[in-house]
C-alpha positions in Angstrom: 41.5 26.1 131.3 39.7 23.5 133.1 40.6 23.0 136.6 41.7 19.9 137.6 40.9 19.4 140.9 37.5 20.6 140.4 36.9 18.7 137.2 38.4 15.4 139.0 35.1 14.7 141.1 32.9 13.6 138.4 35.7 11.8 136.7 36.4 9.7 140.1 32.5 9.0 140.5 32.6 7.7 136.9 35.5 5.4 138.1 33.6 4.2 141.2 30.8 3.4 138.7 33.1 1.4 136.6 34.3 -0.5 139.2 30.9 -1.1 140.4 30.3 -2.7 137.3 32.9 -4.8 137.2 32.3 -6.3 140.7 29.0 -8.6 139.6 28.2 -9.3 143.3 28.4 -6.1 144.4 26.9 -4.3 141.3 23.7 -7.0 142.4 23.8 -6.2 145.4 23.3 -2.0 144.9 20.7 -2.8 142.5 18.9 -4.8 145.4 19.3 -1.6 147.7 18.3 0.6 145.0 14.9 -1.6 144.2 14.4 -1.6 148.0 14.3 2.2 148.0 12.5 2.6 145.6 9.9 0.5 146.9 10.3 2.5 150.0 9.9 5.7 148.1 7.2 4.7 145.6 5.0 2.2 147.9 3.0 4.6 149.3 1.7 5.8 146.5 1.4 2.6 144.3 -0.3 0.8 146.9 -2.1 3.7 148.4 -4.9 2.0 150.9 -4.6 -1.8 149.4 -2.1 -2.3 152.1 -4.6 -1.8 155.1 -7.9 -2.7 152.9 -9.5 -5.9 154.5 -11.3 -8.2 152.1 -12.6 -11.2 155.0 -14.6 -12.6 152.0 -11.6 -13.9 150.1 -8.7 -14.2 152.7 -5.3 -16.3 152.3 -5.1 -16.2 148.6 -3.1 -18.1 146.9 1.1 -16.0 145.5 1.0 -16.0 141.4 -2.3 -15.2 140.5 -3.1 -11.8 138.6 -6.8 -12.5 138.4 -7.2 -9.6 141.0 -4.4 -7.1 140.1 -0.6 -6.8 140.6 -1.4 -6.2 144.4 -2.5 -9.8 145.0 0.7 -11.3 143.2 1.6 -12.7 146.2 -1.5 -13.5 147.6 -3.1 -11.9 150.4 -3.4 -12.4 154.5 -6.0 -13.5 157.0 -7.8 -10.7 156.8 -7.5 -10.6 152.6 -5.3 -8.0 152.2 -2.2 -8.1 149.6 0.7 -9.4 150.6 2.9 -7.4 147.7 0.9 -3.9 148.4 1.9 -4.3 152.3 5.5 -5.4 151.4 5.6 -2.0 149.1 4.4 -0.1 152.3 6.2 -2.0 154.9 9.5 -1.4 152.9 9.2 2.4 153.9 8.4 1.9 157.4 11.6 -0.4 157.9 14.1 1.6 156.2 12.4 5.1 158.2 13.6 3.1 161.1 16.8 1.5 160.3 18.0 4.6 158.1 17.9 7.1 160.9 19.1 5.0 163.3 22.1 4.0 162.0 22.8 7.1 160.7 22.4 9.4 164.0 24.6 6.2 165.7 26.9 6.8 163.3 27.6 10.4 163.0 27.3 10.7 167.0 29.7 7.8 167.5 32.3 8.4 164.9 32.7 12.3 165.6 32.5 11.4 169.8 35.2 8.4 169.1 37.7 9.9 166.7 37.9 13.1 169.2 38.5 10.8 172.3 41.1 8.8 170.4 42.8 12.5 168.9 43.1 13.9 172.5 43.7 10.4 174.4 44.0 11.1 178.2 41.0 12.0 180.5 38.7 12.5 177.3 39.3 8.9 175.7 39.3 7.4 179.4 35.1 9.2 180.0 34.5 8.1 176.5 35.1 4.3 177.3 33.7 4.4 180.7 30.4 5.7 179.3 30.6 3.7 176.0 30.9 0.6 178.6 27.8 1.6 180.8 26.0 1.3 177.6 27.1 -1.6 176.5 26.4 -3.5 179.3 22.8 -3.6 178.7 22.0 -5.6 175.7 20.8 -3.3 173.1 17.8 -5.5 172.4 17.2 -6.2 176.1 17.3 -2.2 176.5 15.0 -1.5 174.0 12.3 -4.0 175.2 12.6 -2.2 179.0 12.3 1.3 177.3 9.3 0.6 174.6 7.6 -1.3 177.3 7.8 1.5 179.3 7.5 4.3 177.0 4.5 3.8 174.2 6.1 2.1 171.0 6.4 4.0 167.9 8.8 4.4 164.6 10.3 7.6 166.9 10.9 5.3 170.1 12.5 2.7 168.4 14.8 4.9 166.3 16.2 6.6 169.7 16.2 3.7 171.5 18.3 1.9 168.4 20.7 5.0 167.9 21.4 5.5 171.3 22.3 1.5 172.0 24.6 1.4 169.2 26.6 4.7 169.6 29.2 2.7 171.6 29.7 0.4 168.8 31.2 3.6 166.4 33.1 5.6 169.6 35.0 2.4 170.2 35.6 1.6 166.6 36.5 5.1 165.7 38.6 5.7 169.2 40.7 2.8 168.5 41.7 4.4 165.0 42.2 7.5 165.7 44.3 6.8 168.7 46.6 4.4 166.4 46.5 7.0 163.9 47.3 9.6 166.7 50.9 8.4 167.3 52.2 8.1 163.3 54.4 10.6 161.4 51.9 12.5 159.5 49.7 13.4 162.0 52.6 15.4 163.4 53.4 16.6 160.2 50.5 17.8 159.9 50.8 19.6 163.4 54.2 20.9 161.8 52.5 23.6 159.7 49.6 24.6 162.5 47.0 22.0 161.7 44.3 22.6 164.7 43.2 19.3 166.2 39.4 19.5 164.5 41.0 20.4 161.3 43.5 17.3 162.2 40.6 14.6 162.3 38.8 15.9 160.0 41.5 16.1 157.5 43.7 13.7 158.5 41.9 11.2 160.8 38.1 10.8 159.2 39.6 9.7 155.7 41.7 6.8 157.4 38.7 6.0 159.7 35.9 6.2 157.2 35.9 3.2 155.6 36.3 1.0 158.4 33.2 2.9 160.0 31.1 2.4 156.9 31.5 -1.5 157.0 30.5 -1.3 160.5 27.3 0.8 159.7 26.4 -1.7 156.6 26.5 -4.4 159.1 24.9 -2.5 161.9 22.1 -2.1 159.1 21.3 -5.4 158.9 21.7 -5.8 162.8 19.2 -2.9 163.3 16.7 -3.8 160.9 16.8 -7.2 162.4 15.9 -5.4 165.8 12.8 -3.7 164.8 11.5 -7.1 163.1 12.3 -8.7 166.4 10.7 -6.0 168.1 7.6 -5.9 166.2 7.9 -9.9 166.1 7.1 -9.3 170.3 4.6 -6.9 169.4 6.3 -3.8 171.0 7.8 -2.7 167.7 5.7 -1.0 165.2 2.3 -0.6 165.8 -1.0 -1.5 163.6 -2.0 -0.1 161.3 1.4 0.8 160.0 3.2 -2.0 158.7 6.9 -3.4 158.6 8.8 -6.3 157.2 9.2 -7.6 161.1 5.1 -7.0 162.1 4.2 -9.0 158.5 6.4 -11.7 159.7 4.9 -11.9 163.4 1.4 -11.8 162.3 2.4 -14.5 159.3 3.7 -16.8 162.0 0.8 -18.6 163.8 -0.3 -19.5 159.6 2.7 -21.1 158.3 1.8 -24.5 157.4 -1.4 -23.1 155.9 -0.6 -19.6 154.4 3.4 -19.9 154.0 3.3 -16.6 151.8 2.3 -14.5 154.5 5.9 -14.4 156.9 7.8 -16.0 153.7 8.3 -13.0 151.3 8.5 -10.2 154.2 11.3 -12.7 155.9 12.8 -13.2 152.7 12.9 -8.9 152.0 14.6 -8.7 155.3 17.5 -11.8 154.0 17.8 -10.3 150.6 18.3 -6.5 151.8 20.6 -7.1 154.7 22.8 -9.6 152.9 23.0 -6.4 150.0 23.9 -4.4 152.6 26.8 -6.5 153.8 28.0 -7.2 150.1 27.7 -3.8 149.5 30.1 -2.8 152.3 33.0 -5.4 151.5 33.0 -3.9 148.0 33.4 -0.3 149.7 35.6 -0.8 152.4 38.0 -2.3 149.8 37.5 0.2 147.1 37.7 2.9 150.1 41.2 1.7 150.3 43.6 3.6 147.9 46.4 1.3 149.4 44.1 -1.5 147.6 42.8 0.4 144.6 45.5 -0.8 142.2 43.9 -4.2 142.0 41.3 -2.9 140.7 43.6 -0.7 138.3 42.2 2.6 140.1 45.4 4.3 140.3 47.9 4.3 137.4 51.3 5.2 137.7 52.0 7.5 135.0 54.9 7.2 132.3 58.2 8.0 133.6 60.7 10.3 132.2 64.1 11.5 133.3 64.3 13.2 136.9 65.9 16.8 136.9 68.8 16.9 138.6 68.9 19.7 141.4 72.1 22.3 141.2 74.6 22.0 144.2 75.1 24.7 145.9 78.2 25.7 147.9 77.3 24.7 151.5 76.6 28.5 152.6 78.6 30.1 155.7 76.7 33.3 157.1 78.2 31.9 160.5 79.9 35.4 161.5 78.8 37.3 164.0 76.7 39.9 161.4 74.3 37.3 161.2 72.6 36.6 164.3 71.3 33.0 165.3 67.7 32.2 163.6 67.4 29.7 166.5 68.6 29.0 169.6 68.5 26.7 171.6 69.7 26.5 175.6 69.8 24.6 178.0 66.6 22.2 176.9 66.0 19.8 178.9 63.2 17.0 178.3 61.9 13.7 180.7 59.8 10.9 179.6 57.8 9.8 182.3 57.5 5.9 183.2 55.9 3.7 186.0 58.9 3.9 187.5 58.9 7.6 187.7 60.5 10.5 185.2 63.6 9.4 183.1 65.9 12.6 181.6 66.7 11.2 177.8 67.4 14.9 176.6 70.0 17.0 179.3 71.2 20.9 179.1 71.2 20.5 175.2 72.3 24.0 173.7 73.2 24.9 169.8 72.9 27.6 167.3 72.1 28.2 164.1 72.1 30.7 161.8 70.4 32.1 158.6 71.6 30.0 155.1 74.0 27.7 157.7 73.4 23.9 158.2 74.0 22.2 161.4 74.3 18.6 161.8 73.2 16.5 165.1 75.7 13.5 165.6 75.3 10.8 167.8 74.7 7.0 167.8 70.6 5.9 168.2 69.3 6.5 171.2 71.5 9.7 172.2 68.4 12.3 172.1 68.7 13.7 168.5 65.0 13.1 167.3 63.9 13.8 170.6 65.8 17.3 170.7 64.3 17.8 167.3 60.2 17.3 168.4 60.7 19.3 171.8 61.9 22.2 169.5 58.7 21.0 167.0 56.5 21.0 169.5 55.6 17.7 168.9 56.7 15.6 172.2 54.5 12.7 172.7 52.4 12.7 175.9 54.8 11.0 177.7 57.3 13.3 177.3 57.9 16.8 178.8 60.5 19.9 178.5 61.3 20.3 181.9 63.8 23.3 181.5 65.8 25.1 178.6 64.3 27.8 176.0 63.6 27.2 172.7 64.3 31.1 170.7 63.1 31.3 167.1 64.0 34.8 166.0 63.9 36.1 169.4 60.5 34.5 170.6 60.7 31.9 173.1 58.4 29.0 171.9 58.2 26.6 174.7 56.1 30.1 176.4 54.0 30.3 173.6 50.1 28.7 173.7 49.1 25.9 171.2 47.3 28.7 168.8 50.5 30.7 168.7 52.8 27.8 168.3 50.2 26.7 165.3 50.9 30.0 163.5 54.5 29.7 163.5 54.6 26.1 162.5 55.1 26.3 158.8 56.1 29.8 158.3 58.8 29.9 160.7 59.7 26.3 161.4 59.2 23.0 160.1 60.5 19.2 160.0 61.3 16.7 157.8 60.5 13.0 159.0 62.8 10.5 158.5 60.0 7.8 157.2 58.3 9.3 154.2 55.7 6.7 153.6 54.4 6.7 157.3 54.7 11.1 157.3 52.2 11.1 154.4 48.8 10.5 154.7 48.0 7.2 152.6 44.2 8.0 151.6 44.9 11.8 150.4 46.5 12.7 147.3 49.9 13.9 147.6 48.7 17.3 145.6 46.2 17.6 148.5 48.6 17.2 151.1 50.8 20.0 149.6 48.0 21.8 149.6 47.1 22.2 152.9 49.6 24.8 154.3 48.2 27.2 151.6 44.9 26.7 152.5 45.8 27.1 156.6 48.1 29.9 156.5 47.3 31.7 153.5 43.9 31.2 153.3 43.9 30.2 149.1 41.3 28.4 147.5 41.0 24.9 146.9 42.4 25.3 143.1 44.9 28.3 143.9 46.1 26.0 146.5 46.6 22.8 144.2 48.3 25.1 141.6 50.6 25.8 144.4 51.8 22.2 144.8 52.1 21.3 141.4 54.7 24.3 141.9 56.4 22.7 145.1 56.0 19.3 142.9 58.0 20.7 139.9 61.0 22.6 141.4 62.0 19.4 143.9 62.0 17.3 140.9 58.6 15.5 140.4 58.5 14.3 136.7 54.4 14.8 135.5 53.6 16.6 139.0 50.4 17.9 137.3 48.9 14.5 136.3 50.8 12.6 139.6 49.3 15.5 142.2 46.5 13.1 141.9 47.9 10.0 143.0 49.0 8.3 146.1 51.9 8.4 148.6 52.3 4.3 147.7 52.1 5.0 144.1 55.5 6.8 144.2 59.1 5.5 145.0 60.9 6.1 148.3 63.3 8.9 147.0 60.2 10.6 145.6 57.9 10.5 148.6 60.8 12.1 150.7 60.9 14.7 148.0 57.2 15.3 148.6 57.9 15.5 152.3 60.9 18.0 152.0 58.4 19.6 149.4 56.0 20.0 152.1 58.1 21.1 154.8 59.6 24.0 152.8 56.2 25.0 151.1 56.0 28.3 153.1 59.7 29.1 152.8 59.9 28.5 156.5 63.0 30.3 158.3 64.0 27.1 160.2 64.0 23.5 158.7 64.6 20.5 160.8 65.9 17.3 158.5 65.5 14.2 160.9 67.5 11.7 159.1 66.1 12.4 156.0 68.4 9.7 153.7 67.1 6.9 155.8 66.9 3.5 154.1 67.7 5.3 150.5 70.3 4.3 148.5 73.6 6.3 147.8 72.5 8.2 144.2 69.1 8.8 146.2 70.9 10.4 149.0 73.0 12.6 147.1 70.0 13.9 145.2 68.2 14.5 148.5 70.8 16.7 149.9 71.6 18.2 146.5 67.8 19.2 147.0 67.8 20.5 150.7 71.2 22.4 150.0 69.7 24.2 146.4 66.9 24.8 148.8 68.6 26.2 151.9 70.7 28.1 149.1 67.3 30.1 147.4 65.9 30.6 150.8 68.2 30.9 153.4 66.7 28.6 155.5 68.6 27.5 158.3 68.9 23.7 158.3 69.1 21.5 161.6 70.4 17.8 159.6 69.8 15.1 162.5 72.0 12.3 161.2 74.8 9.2 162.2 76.0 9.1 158.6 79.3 11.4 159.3 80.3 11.6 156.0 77.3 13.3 155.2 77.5 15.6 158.0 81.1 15.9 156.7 79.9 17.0 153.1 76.9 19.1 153.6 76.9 20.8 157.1 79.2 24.0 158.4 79.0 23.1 162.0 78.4 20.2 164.1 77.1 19.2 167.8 77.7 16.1 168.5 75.8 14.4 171.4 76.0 11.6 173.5 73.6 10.0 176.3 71.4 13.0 175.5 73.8 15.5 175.9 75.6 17.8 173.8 79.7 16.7 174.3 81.2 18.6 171.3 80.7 21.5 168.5 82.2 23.6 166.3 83.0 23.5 162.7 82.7 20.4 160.8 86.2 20.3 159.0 87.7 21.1 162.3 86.0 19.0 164.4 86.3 16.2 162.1 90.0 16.9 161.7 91.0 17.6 165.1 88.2 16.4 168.1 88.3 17.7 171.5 86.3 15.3 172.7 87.4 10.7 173.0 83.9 9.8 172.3 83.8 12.2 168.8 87.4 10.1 168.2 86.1 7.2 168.5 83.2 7.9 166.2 85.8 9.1 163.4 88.2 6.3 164.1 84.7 3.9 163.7 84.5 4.7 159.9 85.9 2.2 157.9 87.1 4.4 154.9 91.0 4.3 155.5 90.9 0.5 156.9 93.0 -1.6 155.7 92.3 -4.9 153.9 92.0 -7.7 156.4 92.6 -5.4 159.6 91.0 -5.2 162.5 87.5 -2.4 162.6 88.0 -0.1 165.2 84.9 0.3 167.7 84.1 2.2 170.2 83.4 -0.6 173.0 80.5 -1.3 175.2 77.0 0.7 174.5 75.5 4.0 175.1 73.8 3.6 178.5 70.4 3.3 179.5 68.6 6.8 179.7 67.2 5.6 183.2 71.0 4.6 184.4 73.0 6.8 183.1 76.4 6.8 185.6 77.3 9.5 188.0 79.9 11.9 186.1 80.9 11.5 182.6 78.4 9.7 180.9 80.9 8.0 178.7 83.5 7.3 181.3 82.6 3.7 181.0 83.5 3.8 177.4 86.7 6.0 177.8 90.4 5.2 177.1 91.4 8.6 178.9 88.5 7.8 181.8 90.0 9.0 185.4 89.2 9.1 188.6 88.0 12.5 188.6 85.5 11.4 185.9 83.7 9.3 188.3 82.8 12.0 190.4 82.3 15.3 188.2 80.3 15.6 185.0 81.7 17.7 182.9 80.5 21.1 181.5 80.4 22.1 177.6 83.5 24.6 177.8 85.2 26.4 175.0 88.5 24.7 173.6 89.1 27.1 170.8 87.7 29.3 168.4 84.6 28.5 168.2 84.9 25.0 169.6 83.6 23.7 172.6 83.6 20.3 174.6 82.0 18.5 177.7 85.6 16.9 178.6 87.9 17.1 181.4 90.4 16.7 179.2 89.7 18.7 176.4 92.2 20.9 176.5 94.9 18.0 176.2 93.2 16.7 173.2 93.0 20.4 171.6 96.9 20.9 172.2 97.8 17.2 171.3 
């Protein structure tokens, strides 16, 4: 059988040529730039010497005769030499300039910015300093000081062109990839050991390409506009070759009496550059798959029924025969700020074990997502682990190098973002996106690969994943892309999955079917599940213990039933007593008052003793430690024991 993801190229080039034709101006416009290099290609040897051939007997000819041959169509010079045989010639000399130029700019520019804008830090700060050097000389003014200097030829002005607009692409290409650097699925993509060149190449480039390509159709037009200028001041291309620009500036000083002579060389250099520009407009919006569906490029296909997923008793596995899959102790992480480093995670400590699903509690703001990328690995800059260990079957990741930590990410561990549609890529496919662990960790081919996501797509529920591996992230609904993700995540049946608030913004049948997915999935596999939520009646339904944390601190665990029934701890109280569901109509909602503090002013002792109806002295001055209160409970309150025997 025919594989689609190799058969798909020529089908989407036919597309692309459909929509071609449909656009009028643009389909004009290509057919300009492909008459242009043809002419470029062909001149040479249509024209052969009639370009430079002088004829002083019969000079400025008359345009629209053919008494003398096609090459005096548009009648000839001073020196009697046809005007369409040196517009033929010159056509090939302009774009051997403005080709290369833009092209060695281009691919030096992009690749320098997109790398600067990745890494950030001392590499994007060089990058800008010398992109600003540059560009402080006028790129025109800089070529006339180098050409005057140097002898002027096609080779000069192509360096001297490339070089002068390299700056133009680094800063346009840094300024993607560094807004690109800080989204969801460029760390998802670091979640299954994505190197950082395989990152902008997969990841980065396809966002940044068409941006870049409208910028190089315009800097076209800008360049060839420079060598006519050039060649205009007679530094430019040099006699007896011939461009558009030299035609023009030796055309000049005859205007009133030989019009022909600068107007259809002036004219090829209007027509062509304004192509060019059409041209781009057309590709940058075609480039766009989040735009394709005006032009009915992408499809949804029919919808059928979605499979329900199997529940799945929430698994125990928490007895002491089965060891923790992952620990974590003691992790501790600041984010630095102009006014110096500010702790927002603080001695944070849980375990979980093999088949068992542990949910993180805790209002926004308390450190959950944060706990969850320092165990990732996928702290922003600003942040740092400053103490703690993260163990993953025994192997302390916060020691491991970036290589090592890449070949456990996917595997071993892996998240799940809480916004789908900004963890997916929107210009790959979803069936390439799936894809990619396969083809990092396993080394598959392109086609084993996709046959391996049409897989993940069919067992989380994907109606058609075969024909819809080929669409969009935007062409599916919100409870499907978070299927994808969770698809994704669990591709290499990794031993640890991270769920950061993965019901977000979904509604209620949604969210069931969600964690009717992760808890079938955790069920086959045994993963161990880490569910980062402040929806406690989903921790209540799908998790076997919980840790509940406050100002970036852990202040209670132990199991869910128990700890919901009975909490050690006022602030886990108040939480419960916060819930609505046994209010009754036209009473008063319970809250807990005030708000969580400011990481950067959190108060001496208990963090919550602002908030506390059992706040003493004492908890002014001590902070209290996470202590056992009973079997396998444990709570960061002086008075924990008094709420465990109440």
């Amino acid at each position: 059988m025919l594989d689609t993801s190799e058969a798909g190229h020529p089908a989407v080039r036919r597309r692309w040529f459909a929509l071609l034709l449909r656009d009028r101006f643009a389909c004009a416009a290509a057919l300009v730039l492909v008459l242009v290099a043809l002419c470029a290609v062909l001149g040479p040897l249509l024209a052969a010497d009639l370009a430079t051939r002088q004829n002083l007997r019969d000079p400025d000819r008359p345009p629209f005769r053919l008494d003398h041959g096609w090459a005096f169509v548009l009648g000839s010079d001073s020196l009697g030499r046809p005007v369409a045989a040196r517009l033929l010639t010159a056509a090939g000399t302009t774009l051997a300039v403005a080709v290369p130029a833009v092209l060695c700019s281009l691919a030096v520019g992009s690749v320098w910015g997109m790398w600067a804008g990745y890494h950030g830090g001392r590499r994007e700060s060089v990058s800008l300093r010398v992109a600003d050097v540059i560009l402080s000389f006028p790129s025109l003014l800089l070529a006339v000081v180098v050409l005057y200097v140097f002898s002027p030829s096609a080779a000069s002005l192509v360096l001297v062109l490339a070089v002068a607009r390299i700056p133009v692409y680094l800063r346009t290409a840094r300024a993607e990839a560094a807004e690109l650097r800080g989204r969801l699925f460029m760390d998802a993509a670091r979640t299954f050991g994505t190197g950082s060149w395989a990152a902008v190449r997969r990841h980065v480039a396809p966002s940044v390409l068409p941006t870049l390509l409208t910028v190089a159709a315009l800097d076209f037009c800008f360049v060839m506009l420079a060598e006519s200028s050039l060649s205009f001041l007679g530094i430019g291309i040099q006699p007896p070759d011939v461009s558009w620009g030299l035609m023009v500036a030796q055309g000049r000083q005859e205007l009133q009496s030989a019009w022909w002579i600068a107007f259809f060389p002036g004219l090829a250099i209007v027509v062509t550059t304004v192509s060019a520009t059409v041209l781009a407009s057309w590709a940058r919006l075609t480039a766009d798959p989040g735009q394709r569906w005006r032009e009915a490029l992408g499809r949804n296909a029919g919808r059928r029924p979605r499979r329900e997923p199997a529940r799945s008793a929430a698994g125990g596995g928490t007895g002491s025969s089965n060891p923790a899959v992952l620990a974590v102790e003691d992790l501790s992480v600041d984010v630095h700020t102009p006014a110096g480093p500010v702790p927002v995670v603080r001695g944070v400590g849980f375990t979980v074990r093999s088949g068992e699903t542990l949910a993180l509690l805790g209002e926004s703001g308390c450190g959950k997502s944060m706990t969850a990328h320092a165990v990732a690995g996928l702290l922003d800059p600003v942040a740092e682990v400053t103490g703690g260990r993260v163990r993953l079957d025994g192997v302390d990741l916060l020691g491991l190098d970036p290589r090592a930590r890449r070949r456990l990410a996917g595997p071993q561990l892996a998240l799940v973002f809480q916004d789908a549609l900004s963890a997916l890529n929107p210009v790959l496919t979803v069936g390439t996106q799936l894809a990619e662990p396969f083809r990092i960790h396993e080394g598959m081919s392109r086609r084993a690969a996709r046959d391996r996501a049409v897989e993940l797509m069919e067992r989380v529920g994907i109606p058609e994943a075969r024909s819809r591996a080929d669409a969009y992230p935007h062409q599916f609904s919100g409870g499907m892309r978070q299927r994808l993700l969770i698809a994704t995540a669990v591709a290499l049946r990794p031993k640890v999955l991270i769920a950061d608030e993965p019901t977000t913004a979904l509604d209620v049948t949604v969210q069931a079917q969600i964690m009717d997915l992760l808890a079938e999935l955790r069920g086959e596999q045994r993963t161990a599940l880490v569910l980062i939520t402040h929806d406690l009646g989903l921790a209540a339904e799908h998790a076997d213990r919980v840790a509940v944390m406050y100002a970036g601190a852990v202040v209670e665990t132990g199991p869910v039933a128990e700890v919901f029934a009975r909490p050690h701890h006022p602030y886990t109280r108040g939480l419960l007593e916060s819930v609505p569901a046994e209010q009754h109509r036209g009473a008063r909602l319970r809250s807990i008052p005030g708000g969580p503090p400011d990481p950067g002013a959190v108060p001496a002792g208990c963090a919550f003793r602002t908030r506390c109806p059992l706040a003493r002295e004492r908890c002014a001055t001590h902070r209290p430690a996470l202590t056992g209160t009973g079997a396998g409970r444990a709570a960061a309150c002086h008075f924990g024991k008094e709420l465990a025997d109440a």
